[in-house]
C-alpha positions in Angstrom: 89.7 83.5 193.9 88.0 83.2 197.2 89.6 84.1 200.5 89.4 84.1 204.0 90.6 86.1 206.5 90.7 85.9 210.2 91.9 88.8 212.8 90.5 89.8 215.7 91.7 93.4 215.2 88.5 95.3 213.2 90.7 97.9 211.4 93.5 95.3 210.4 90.6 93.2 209.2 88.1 95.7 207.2 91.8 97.1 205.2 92.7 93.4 204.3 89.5 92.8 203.0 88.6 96.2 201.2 92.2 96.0 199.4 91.9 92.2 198.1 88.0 92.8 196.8 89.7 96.3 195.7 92.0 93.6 193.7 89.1 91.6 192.2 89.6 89.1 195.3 85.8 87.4 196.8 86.7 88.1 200.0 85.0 86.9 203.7 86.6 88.6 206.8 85.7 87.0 210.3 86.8 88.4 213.7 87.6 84.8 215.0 88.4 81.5 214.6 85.4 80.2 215.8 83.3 82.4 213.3 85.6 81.1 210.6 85.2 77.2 211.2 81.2 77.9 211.0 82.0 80.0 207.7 84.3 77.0 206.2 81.1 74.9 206.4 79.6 76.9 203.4 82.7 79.0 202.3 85.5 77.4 200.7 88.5 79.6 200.0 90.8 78.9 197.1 94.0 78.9 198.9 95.1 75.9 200.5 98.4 77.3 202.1 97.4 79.1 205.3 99.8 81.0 207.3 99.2 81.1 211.1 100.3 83.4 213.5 100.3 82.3 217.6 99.4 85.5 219.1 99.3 83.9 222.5 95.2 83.2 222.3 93.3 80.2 222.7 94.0 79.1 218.7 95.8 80.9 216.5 94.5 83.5 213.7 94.5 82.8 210.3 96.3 85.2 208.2 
């Protein structure tokens, strides 16, 4: 299953990403939204259920 994940916060990020590939999970991890809608053009995750949290930024991360 492929996944992405999008936080701003490096830590939160690189331990999200290390425990889902830990988990057998292919796994991209971008820093920002922006860097995620360029990823989306050759990345497709698996999941189409996307939880956003409004952390008061210009858009939203993808969690």
């Amino acid at each position: 299953m492929k996944i992405m994940i999008v936080d701003d916060e490096e830590i939160q990020r690189i331990t999200i990403r290390d425990d889902l590939v830990d988990m057998g999970y292919n796994v991209v991890a971008q820093a920002s939204a922006e860097r995620a809608l360029k990823t989306l053009e050759t990345f497709k995750p698996d999941l189409d259920n996307h939880r956003f949290k409004n952390a008061g930024h210009r858009r939203s991360g993808i969690s």
